[in-house]
C-alpha positions as CSV (number, residue, x, y, z in Angstrom):
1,X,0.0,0.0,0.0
2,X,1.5,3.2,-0.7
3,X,-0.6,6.8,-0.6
4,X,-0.5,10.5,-1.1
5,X,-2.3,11.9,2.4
6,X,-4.2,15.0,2.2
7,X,-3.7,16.7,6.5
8,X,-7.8,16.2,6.5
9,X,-7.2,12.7,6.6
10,X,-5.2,13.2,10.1
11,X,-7.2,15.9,11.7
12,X,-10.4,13.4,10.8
13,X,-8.6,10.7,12.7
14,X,-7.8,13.2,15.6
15,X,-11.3,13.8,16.2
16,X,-10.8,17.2,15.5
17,X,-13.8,17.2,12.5
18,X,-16.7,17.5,14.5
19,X,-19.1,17.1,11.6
20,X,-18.0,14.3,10.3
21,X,-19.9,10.3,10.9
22,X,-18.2,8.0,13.3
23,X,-17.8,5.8,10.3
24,X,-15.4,8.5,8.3
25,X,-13.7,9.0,11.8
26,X,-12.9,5.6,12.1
27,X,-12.4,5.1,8.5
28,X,-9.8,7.5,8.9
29,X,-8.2,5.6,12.3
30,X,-7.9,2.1,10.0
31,X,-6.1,3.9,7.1
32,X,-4.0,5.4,9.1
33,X,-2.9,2.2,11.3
34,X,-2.7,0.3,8.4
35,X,-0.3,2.5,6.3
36,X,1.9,2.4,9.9
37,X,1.9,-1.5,9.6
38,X,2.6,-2.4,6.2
39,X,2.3,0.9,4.3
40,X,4.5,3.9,2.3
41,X,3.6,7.4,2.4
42,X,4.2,9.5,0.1
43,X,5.9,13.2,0.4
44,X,7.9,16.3,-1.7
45,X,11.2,16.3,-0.4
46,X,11.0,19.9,0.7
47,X,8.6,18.9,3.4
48,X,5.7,21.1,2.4
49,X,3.5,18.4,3.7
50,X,5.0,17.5,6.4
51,X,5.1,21.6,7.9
52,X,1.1,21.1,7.2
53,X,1.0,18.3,9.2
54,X,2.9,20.0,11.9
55,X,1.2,22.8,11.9
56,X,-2.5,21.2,12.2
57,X,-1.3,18.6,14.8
58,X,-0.2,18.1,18.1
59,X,3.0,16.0,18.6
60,X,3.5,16.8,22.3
61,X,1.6,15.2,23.9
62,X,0.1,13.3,20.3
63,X,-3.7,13.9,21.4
64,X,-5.0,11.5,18.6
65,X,-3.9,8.7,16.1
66,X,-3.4,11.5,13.5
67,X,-1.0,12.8,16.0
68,X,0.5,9.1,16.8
69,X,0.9,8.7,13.1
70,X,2.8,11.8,12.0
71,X,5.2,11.2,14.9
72,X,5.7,7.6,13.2
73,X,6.1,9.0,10.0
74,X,8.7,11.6,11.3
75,X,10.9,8.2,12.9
76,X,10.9,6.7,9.4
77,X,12.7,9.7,7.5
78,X,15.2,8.0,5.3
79,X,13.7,4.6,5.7
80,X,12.2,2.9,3.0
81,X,8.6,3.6,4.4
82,X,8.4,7.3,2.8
83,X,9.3,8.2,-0.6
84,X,10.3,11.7,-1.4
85,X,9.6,13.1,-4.8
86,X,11.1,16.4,-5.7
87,X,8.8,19.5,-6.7
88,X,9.6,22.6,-8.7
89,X,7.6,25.6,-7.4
90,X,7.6,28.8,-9.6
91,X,5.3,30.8,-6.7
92,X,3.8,29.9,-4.1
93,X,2.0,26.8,-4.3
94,X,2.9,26.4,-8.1
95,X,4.1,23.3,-9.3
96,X,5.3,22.2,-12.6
97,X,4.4,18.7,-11.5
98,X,0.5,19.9,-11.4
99,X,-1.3,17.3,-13.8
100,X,-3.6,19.8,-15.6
101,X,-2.5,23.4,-15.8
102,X,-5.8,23.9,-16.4
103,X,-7.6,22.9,-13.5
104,X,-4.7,24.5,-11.2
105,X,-6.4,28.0,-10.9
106,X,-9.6,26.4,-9.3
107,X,-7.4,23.8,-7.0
108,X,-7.5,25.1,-3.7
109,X,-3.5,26.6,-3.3
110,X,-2.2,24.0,-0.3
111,X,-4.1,21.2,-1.9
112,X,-1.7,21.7,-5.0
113,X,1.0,19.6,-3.1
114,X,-0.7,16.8,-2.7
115,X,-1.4,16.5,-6.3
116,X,1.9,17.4,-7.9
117,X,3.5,14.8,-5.6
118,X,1.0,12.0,-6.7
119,X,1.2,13.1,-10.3
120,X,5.3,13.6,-10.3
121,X,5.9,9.9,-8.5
122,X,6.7,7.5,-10.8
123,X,3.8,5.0,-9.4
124,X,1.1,7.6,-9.4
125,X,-0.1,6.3,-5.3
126,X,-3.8,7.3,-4.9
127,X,-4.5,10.5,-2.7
128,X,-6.7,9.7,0.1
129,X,-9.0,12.7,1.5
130,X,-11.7,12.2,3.9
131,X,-14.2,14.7,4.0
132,X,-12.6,17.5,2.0
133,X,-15.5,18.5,-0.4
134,X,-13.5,20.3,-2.7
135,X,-12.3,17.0,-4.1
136,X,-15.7,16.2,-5.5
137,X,-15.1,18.8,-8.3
138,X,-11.3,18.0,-9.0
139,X,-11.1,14.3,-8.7
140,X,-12.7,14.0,-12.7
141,X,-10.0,16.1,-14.4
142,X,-7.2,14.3,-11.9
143,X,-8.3,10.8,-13.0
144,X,-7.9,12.0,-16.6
145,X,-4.4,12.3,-16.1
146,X,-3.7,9.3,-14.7
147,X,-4.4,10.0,-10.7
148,X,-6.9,8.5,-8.8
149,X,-8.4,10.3,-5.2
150,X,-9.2,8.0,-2.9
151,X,-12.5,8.9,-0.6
152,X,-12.0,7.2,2.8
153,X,-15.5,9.1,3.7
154,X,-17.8,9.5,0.6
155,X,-20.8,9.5,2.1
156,X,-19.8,12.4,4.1
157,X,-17.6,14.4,1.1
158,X,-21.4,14.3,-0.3
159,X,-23.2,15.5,2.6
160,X,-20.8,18.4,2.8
161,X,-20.8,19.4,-0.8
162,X,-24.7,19.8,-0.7
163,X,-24.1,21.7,2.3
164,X,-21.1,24.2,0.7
165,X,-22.9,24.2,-2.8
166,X,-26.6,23.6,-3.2
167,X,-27.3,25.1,-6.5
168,X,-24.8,22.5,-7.7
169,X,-25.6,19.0,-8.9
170,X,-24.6,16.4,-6.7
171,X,-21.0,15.2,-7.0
172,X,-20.0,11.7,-8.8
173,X,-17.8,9.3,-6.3
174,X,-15.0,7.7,-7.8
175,X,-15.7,3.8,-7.7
């Protein structure tokens, strides 16, 4: 198993999304556990997500198994459980590894990251997001390029992106 893991997937498994079911919470607990058993995560090798991990967590004391995962993935830097790819940013959150230039200017700017890495690694791991609606609308033109978004919580992306945009249709779900 080897993934791309968007922060939401860590605060969800913190507890610290109070919206979300019990089922996406502990969706979001098995991922993560699983990826520490037998898994390889997937980061740029300027740490860009790893500083959003840090900065949405809480390492001391680790509060939650979002918490109790980061600090695992920070004891396996150089080990053959993480896998660095390198990024080229031109700006701020600009990456030449973006898969579709066109779909970057409605990508929110620190999802970006997560993208470009998936895109840019030579395996093209899945990105797993739990409850970040946003995805709903970007996942289409991703999979065209070869990427595939994992939802660990569909049900709730769904429930949220009626919520944040009701005029819209409601979202496809990758299968």
């Amino acid at each position: 198993m080897k993934a791309v893991i968007d922060t939401n997937v860590l605060l969800v498994a913190n507890g610290g999304h109070g919206d979300v079911s019990a089922d996406c919470e502990a969706e979001c607990v098995r991922r993560l556990q699983a990826m520490q058993q037998s898994g390889t995560v997937v980061i740029d090798d300027d740490y860009r997500i790893l500083r959003e991990y840090l900065h949405k967590t809480s390492l001391n004391p680790p509060k939650g198994v979002g918490d109790v995962f980061l600090k695992w993935l920070l004891r396996q830097s150089g080990s053959a459980r993480v896998e660095q790819v390198a990024l080229s940013e031109s700006a701020e959150n600009v990456f030449a590894e973006f898969p579709d230039p066109a779909l970057e200017r409605d990508f929110d700017p620190p999802d970006r990251k997560f993208a470009a890495v998936a895109h840019v690694h030579p395996d093209k791991p899945p990105i797993w997001q739990a409850a970040d609606c946003k995805w709903l609308d970007w996942w289409p033109a991703l999979h065209a390029k070869g990427l595939r978004v994992e939802f660990l919580c569909p049900q709730d992306a769904c429930v949220f992106y009626r919520k944040k945009f009701p005029a819209k249709p409601p979202p496809l779900v990758p299968d």
